[in-house]
TORLUM-996589 format. One record per residue: x, y, z of N, C-alpha, C in turn; residue in three letters. Coordinates in steps of 0.05 Angstrom, whole numbers, plus 5000, padded with zeros to 4 digits. Last residue first. Layout:
<atoms>
XYZXYZXYZALA...
</atoms>
This chain:
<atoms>
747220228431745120038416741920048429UNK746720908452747820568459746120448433UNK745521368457748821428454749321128446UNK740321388473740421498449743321478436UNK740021418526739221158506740421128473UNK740121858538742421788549742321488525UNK734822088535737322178512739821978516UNK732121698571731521738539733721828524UNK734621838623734721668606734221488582UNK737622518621735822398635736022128607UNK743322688652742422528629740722458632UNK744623158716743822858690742822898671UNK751123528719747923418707746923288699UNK756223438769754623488740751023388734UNK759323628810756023658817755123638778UNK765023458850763723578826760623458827UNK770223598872768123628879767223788836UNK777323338879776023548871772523448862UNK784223288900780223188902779223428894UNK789723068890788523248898785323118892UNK794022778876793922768899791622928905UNK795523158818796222908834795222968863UNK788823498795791123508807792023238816UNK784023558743784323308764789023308772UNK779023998719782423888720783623748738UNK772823878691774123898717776823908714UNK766924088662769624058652771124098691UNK761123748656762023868668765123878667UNK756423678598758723638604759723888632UNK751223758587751223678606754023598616UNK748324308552750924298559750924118592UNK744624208514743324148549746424238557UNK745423718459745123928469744623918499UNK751823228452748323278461747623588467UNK757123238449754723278420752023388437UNK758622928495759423188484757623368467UNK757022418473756022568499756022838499UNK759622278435757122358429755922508449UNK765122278458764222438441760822518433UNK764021828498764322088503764622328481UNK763421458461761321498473761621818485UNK768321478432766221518419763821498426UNK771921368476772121538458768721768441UNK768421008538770620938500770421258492UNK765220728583768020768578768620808544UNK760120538574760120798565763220888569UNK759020038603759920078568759820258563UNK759220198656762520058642761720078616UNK754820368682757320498675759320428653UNK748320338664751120128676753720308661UNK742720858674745420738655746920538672UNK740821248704739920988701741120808686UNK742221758674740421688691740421408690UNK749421978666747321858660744621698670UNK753122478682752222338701750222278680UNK761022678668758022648663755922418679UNK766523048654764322918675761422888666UNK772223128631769423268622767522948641UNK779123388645776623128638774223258647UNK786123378650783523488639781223258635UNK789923028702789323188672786723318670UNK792122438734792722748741792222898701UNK788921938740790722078729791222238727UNK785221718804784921828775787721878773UNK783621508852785921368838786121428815UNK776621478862779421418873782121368849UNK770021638865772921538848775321658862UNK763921798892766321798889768121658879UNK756522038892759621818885762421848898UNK749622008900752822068900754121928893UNK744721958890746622038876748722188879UNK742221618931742021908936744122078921UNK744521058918740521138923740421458923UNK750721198888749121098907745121148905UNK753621218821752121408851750421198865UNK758220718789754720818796754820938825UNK763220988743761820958776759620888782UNK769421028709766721048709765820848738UNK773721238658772621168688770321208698UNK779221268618776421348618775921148651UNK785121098612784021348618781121448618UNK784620698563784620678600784220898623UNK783020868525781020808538781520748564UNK785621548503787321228509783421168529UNK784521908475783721758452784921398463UNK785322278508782622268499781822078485UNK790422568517789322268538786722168529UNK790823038511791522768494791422538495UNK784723338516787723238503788422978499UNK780322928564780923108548784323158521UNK777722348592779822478591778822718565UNK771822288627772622208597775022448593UNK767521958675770222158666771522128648UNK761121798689762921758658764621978667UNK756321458726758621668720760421648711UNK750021288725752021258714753921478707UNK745621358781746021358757749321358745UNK742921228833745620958819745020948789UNK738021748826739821428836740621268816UNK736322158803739622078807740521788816UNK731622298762732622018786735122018784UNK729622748736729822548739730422498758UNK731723448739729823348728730222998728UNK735723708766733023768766731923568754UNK740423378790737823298790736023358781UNK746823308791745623508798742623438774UNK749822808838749222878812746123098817UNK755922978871752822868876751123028850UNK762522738888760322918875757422808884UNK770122648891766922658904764822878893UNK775422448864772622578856770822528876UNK782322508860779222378880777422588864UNK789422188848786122368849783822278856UNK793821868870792421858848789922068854UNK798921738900798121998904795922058876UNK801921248878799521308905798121458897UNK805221138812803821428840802121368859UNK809020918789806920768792806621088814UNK814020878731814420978754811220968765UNK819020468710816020508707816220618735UNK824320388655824520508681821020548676UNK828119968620825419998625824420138653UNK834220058602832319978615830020128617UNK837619898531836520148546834219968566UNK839819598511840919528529839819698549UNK839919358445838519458457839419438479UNK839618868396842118938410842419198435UNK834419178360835718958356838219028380UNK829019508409831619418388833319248387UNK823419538422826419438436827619348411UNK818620048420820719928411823019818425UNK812820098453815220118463816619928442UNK807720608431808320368428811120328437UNK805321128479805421048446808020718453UNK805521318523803121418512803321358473UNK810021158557807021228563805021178549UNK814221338541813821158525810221078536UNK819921738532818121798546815821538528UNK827421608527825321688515822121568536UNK832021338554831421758551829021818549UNK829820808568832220948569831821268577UNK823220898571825520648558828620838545UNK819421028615821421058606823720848590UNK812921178642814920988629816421128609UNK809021478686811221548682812721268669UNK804021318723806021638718807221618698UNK798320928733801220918719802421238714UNK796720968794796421008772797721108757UNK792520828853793920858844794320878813UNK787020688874789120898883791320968867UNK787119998872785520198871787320468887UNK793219778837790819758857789920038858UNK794219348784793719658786791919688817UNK797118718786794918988785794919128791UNK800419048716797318928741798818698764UNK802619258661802119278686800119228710UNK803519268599801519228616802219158642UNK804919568541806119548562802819508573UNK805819378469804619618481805519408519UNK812119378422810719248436808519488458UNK814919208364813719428379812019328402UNK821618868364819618988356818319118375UNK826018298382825918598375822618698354UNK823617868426824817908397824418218396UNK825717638490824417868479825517848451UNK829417358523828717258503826417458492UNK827617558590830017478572828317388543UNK826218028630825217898613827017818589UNK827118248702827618088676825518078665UNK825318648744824318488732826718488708UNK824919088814827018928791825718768774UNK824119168864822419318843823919208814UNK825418818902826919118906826219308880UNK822218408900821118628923822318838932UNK820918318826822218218860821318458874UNK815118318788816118518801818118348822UNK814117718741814117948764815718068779UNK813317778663814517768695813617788722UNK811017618608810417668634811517658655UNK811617708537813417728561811617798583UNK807117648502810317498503811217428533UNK800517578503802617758520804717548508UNK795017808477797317588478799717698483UNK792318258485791718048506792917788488UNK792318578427791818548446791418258460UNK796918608377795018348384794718358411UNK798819038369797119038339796118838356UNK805018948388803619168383800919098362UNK805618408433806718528411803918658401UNK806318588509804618548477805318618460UNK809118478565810018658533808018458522UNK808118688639807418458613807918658585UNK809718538701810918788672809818528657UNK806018518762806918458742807318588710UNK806118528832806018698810807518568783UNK803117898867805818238864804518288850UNK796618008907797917928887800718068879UNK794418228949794817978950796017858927UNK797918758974796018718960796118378951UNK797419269026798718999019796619009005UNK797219949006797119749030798219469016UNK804120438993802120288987800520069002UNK806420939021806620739017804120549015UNK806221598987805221319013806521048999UNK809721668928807721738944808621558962UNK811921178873812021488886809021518905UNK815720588859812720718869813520968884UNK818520428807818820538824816220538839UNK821119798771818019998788818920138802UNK825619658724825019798740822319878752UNK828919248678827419458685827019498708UNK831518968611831818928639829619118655UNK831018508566829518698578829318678605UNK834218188517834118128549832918458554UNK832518008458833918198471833418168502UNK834217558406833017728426834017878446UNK839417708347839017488367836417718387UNK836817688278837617788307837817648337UNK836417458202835717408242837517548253UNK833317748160835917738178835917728196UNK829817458098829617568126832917448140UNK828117808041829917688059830317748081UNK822317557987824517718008826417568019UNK818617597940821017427949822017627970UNK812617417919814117557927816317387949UNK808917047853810817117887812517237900UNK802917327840805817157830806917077864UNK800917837874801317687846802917597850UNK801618137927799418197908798817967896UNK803718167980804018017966800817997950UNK808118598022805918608007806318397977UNK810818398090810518338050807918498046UNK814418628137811418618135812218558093UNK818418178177818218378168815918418163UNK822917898226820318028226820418188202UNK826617428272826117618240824417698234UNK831417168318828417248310829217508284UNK833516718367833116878351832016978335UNK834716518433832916538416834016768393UNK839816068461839816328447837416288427UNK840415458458838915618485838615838480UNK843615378416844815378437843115518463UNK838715678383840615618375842715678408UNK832515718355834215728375836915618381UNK829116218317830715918315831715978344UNK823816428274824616358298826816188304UNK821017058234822516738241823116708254UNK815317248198816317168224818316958233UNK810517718161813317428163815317388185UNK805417908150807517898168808817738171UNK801618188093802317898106805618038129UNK797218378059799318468067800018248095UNK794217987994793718138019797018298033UNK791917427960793017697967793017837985UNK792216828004790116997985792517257983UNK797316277977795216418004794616687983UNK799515627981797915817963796116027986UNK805715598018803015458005801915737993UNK812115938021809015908028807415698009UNK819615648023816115798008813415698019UNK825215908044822015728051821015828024UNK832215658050830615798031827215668042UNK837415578075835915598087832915778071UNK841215288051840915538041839415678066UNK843114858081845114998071844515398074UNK839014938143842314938127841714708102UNK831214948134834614818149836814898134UNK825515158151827515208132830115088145UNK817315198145819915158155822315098139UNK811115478152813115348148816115348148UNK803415618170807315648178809115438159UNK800016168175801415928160803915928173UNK794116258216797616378192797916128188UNK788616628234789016428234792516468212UNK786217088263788616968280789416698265UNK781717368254781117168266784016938276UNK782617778220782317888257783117508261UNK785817878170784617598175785517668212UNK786618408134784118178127784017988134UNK791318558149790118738149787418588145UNK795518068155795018328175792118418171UNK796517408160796217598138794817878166UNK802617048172800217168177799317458167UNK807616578172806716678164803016858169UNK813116378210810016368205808916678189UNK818315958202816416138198814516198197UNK823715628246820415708235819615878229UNK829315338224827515618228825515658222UNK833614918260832114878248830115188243UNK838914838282837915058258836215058236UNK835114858347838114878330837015038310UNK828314958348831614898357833014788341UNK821715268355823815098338827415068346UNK819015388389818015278366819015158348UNK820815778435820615448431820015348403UNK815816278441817716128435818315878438UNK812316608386811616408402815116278421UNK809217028348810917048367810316788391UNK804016958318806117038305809016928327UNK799816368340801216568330803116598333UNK800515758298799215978320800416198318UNK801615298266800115528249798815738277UNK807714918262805814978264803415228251UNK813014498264812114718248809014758258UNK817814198304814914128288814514458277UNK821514188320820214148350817614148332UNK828613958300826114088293823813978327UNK834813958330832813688327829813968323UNK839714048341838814118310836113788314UNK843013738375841314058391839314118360UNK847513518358844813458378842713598381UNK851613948347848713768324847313708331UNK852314488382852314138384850614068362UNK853315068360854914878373855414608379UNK851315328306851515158325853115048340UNK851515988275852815658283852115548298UNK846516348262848916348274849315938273UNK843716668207843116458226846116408236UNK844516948167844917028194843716938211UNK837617038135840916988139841217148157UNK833216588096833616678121837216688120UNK829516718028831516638049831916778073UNK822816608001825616768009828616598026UNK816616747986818216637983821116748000UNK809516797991811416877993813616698000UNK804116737933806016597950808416877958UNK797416767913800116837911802516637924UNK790916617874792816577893796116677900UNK786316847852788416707849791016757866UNK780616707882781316937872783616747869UNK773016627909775916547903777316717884UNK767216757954769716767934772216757926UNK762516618000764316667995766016727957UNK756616978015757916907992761616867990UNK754017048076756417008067757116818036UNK749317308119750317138101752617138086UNK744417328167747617478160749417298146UNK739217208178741017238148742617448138UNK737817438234738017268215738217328190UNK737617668299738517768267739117598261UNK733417738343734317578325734717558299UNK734218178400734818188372735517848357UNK735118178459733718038441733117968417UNK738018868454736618628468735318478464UNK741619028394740318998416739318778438UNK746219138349745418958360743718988391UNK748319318284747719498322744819188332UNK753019108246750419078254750619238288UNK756119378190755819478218753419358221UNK758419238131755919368141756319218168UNK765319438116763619318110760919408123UNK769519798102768719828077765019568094UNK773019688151772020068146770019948122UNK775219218136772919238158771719538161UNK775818958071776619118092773719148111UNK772218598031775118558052776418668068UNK765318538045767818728036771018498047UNK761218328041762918268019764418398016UNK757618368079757418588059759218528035UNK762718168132758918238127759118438114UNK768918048103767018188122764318168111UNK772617498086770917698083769617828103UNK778117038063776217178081774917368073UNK777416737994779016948019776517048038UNK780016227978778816297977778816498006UNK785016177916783516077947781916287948UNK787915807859786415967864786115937903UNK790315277840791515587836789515847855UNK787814927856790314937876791515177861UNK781614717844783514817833785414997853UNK777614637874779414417873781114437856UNK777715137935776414987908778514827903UNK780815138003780215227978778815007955UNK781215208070781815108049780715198025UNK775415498112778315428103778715288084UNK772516148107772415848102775615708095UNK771616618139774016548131773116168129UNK768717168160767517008158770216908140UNK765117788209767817598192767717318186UNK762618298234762417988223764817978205UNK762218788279763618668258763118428262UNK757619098326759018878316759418888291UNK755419478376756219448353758219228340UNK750719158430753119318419752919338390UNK748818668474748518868463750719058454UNK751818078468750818318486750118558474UNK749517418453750617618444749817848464UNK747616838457749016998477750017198474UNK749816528391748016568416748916748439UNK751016548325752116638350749916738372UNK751015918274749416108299750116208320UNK750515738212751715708229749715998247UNK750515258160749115538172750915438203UNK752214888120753315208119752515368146UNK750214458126749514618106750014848106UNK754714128165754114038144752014248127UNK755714848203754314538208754814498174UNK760215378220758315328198758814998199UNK762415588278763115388259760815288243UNK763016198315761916008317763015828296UNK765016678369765916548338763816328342UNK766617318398765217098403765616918372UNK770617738393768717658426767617368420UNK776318058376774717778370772417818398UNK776318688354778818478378775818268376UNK780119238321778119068322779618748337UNK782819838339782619648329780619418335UNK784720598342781420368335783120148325UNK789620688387789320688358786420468361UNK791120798440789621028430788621018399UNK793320238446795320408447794020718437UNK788020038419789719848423791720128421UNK780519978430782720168431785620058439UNK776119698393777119828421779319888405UNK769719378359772219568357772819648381UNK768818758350767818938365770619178374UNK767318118320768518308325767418588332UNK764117438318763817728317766717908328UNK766817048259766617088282765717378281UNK766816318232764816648232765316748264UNK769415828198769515938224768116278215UNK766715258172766715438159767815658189UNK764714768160766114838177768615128180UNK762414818092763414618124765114698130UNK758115238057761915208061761815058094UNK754714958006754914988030758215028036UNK755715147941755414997958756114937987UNK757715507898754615507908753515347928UNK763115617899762215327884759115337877UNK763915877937764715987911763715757883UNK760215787993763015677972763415757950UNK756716098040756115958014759115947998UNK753816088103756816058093756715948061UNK749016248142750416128122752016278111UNK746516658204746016588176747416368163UNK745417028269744616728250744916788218UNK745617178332746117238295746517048286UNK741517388387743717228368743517308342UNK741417568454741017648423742117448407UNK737417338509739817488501739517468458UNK731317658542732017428528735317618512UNK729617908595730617988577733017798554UNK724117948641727217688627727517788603UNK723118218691723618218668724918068656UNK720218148757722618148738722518078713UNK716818358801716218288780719018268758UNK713718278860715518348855716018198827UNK710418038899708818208875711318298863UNK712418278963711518078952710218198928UNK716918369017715318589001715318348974UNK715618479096715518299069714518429043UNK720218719150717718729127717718479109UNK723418619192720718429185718618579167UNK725819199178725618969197722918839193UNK724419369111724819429140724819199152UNK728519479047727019269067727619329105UNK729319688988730019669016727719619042UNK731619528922729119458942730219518981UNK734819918865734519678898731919708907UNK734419818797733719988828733319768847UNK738719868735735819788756736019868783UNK741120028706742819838729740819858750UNK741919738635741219948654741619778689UNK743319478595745519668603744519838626UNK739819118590741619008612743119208614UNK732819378601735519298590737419248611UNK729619568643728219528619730019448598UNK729119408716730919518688729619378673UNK726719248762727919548752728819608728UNK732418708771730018908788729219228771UNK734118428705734718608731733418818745UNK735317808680733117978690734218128716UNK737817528618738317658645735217778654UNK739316938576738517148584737517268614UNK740816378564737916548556737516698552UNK744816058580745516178553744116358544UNK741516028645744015938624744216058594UNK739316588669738416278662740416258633UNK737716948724739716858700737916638696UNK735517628764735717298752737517268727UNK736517998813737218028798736517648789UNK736518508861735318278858735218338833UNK740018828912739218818887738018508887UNK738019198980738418928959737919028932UNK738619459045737819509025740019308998UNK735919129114737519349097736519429061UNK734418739149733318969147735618999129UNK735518009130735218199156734518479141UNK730417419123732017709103732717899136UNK727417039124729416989143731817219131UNK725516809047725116989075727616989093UNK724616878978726416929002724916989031UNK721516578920721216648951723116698961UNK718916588858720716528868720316748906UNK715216328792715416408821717516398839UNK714616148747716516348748716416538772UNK711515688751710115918754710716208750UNK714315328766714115268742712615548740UNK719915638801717915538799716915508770UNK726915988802724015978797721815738789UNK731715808856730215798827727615828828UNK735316268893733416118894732316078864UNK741216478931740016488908736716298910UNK744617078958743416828962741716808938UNK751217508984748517368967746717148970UNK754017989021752517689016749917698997UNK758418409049756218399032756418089021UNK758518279119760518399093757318339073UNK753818829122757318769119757318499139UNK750118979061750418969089753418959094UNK746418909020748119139019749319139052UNK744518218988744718439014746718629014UNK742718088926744218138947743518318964UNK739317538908739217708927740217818944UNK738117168839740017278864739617468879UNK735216578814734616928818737316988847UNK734716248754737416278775736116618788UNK729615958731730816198726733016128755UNK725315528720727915508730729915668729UNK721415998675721815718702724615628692UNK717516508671720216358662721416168687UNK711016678643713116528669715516438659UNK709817238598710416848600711316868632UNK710217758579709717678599708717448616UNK712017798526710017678526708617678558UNK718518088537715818128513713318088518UNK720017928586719118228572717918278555UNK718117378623719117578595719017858588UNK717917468694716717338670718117508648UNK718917268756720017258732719717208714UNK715817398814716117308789717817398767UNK717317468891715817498865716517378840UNK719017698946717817468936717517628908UNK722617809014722217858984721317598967UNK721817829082722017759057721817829036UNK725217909151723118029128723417779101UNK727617699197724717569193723417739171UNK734917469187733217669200729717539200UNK740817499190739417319194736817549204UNK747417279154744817469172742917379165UNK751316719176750016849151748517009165UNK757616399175754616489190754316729167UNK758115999111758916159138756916249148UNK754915879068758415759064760515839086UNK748715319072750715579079753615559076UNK749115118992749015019024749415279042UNK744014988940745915178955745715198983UNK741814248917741114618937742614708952UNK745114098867744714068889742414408894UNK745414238804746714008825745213838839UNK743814738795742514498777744014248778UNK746714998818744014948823743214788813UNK751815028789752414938820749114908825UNK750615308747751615048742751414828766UNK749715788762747715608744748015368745UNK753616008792751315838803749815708787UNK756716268744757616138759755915898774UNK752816608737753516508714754516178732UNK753916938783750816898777751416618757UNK758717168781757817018810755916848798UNK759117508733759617248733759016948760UNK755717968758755017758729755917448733UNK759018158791756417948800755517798779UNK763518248762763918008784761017958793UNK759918698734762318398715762018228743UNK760018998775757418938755758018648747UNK764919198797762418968810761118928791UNK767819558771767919158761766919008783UNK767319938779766519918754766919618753UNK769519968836766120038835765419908793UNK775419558858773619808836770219808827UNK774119218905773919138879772619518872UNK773519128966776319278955775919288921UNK768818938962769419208977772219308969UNK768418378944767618708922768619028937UNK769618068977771818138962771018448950UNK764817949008766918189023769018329001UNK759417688987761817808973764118028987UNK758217039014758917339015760117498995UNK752216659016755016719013756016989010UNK746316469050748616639045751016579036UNK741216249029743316119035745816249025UNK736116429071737816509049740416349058UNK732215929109733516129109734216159087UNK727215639090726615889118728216039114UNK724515649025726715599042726315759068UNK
</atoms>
């Protein structure tokens, strides 16, 4: 091509330093699709210069050609712009008409796998190329780092293939400072059982594995499982998953067991006003908390088991006047969450309890409540904040199911939000977006201080939701202290202390520039231990249990800082050189 066919990224300049990585990823992902069109058009004036960059894209293992690779070339300029070009059957690829500055260069190729200038993994964040006026720098060699998968079968208690069978991976985080396990990827066991998760990233993973329906005896079913044949996820075997890794025969004996039921009645269902209105909307099996699902007095329940089924899948069924009595279908033992819904005159109302349902059938009784109208409040303390292209939005998750929100509002412009129809229970609090600078102070549900643990709204409840949001967020400027390695655009980890130690939002992280520096914006006013990793990608070293191990390492490379509101504070920690630093990851 004579020229790069610029597009820009100006957006990244306001984009937190920890979620360029993610937004170029997905830029990249994005073009695969758009190349294998057409040839990428200009999308504005573009820079324009007379150097070039040239070279190949071959495997890491074998050092093959990889053809038709997606390669990207960003310019560090302003505003900042990319451009792409495919590789040759040769795993050849060309840029010229480059102006002077300094670039990443980086390839894709659809479901395959990544290649990044410099880097011997994808957790690492490889090295720029900087380019003089009309230089050309050719011989340039990229690594293709083929992506991972897990492969095995689904066997039936029968001995015989389990169809359609759902397997998914799981990957432990942090839900309110508590370890829970949250879905990434799933696949569906073919006519002989086997089934295959492609595209995998490097990490630790939970397997799960839940064939539906049951043998042909209707006393018995058949119950989910973890890799290893456990039913709890503490009890099963942990795969550490690398780059390229093809882990095959991750397998699954399923097994049947006899079956239970939960049973009961609903009371304190309120009257109706119009018969009209007593028209069912259908029964279903999503999740727990839905609304609409059902009207007049008509009451859905759904049923879902807690502790042995990540994968989200419940039962539902349903109950009308006189008695208003349900019973479940045949479901496995376990600790199950029972859920009712009715609406009645446009009034939602709602029942929640938790069964333990061993044997036989367990009977309870659920007492509907009407929901609760959640009223509240943003304050913002400090400056005044700049414009941000999006409002501010209050979101409630019921407690235990990250990233399914009930309730989402937004902020009006005197800081005010509703949320009507809320069922009573625990819920964790989300706020976005969070702009850079700033950072949650202060939630209040009535008296009580709610920050830093789960927000109950009670049955009949009237206490507001007061959130108080700070400008005046903290600064770090530093420059990583070097004897020994390569500071450049090594990886900087702030890992709260106390009590803040165990919330992941509270962790933060940077890549130092060519001359290992940094800076962060918009910290939480506390205690926190600093660390600089050689050559590392920042963002998967956000967690608990990275910063603990970090801690662990001899070299005392932890730098302890106390991060004032409003205040900056200078720090010079020590690198990690990137053998030990390897040592923390898959």
């Amino acid at each position: 091509m004579n020229h790069p066919c610029w597009k820009h990224l100006g957006e990244l300049s306001a984009t937190p330093p920890a979620s360029q990585q993610t937004m170029r990823t997905v830029c990249v992902l994005c073009l695969l699709c758009a190349a294998a069109l057409c040839d990428l058009k200009v999308m504005s004036a573009q820079p324009v210069g007379t150097g070039a960059i040239a070279g190949t894209v071959v495997e890491a293992s074998s050092g093959d050609p990889v053809r038709k690779a997606v390669v990207t070339v960003t310019w560090h300029g302003t505003p900042r712009s990319w451009a792409t070009a495919r590789t040759d059957g040769s795993g050849r690829f060309h840029f010229d008409g480059l102006p002077a500055g300094v670039y990443d260069l980086r390839a894709a190729k659809g479901g395959m796998g990544v290649a990044i200038y410099g880097a011997n993994s994808t957790r690492e964040t490889g090295e720029t190329i900087t380019l003089a006026d009309a230089e050309t720098r050719d011989g340039l060699k990229l690594r293709f780092l083929r992506s991972a998968s897990i492969s095995g079968s689904v066997i039936g208690p029968d001995g015989d293939p389990a169809i359609q069978a759902q397997v998914m991976l799981l990957h432990m985080t942090r839900n309110n400072g508590k370890p829970v396990l949250q879905g990434t990827q799933e696949a569906q066991t073919n006519d002989r059982g086997e089934y295959q998760i492609s595209g995998v990233a490097p990490g630790q993973y939970y397997v799960f594995a839940e064939a539906r329906g049951g043998p042909p005896d209707s006393q018995k079913v058949v119950s989910g499982q973890f890799y290893g044949g456990t039913r709890e996820s503490k009890d099963s075997t942990v795969l550490s998953v690398r780059d390229g890794d093809r882990l095959r025969g991750i397998d699954f004996q399923m097994v049947s067991e006899p079956a239970v039921r939960i049973a009961g009645h609903v009371v304190g269902v309120p009257q109706q006003a119009s018969q009209s209105e007593n028209q069912s909307s259908g029964v279903g099996t999503g999740p727990i908390f839905r609304r609409g699902r059902a009207r007049g007095g008509f009451v859905q329940i759904s049923i879902q088991q807690t502790s042995l089924n990540p994968m989200g899948f419940g039962q539902g069924v349903g109950t009308q006047p006189p008695d208003y009595r349900f019973e479940s279908g045949m479901i496995a033992p376990g600790e199950y969450r029972v859920v009712a819904t009715v609406q009645i005159d446009g009034k939602s109302y709602y029942a929640s309890q938790l069964v333990e349902a061993r044997s036989g059938t367990a009977e309870i009784t659920l007492t509907i409540v009407p929901a609760v109208e959640v009223k509240g409040q943003v304050r913002m303390e400090g400056p005044a904040p700049g414009q941000h292209p999006s409002p501010l939005r209050v979101a409630l998750a019921p407690n235990g199911a990250p990233g399914a929100f009930l309730a989402n509002e937004e902020v009006g412009s005197d800081g005010k939000f509703t949320m009507a129809q809320v069922p009573p229970g625990e819920y964790n609090l989300n706020v976005t977006p969070m702009p850079l600078g700033q950072f949650l102070k202060s939630v209040r549900l009535g008296d009580d201080e709610v920050r830093f643990k789960p927000i109950e709204i009670k049955a009949g409840s009237e206490a507001e939701l007061n959130i108080v949001i700070s400008t005046r967020g903290a600064k770090i400027e530093g420059q990583v202290d070097a004897a020994d390695g390569d500071p450049a655009r090594a990886a900087i980890l702030v890992a709260p202390v106390g009590e803040l130690h165990e919330f992941a939002r509270f962790y933060y992280s940077v890549a130092a520039d060519d001359h290992g520096k940094f800076r962060l914006l918009g910290l939480a006013p506390g205690k926190y231990k600093i660390f600089a990793l050689e050559k590392l990608a920042p963002v998967p070293l956000r967690s608990p249990e990275v910063a603990d191990q970090l801690i662990a390492l001899d070299g005392d490379y932890a730098q302890e800082i106390e991060l004032l509101e409003d205040g900056t504070v200078e720090a010079h920690p020590k690198l990690i050189p990137l053998e030990r630093g390897r040592t923390i990851l898959p």
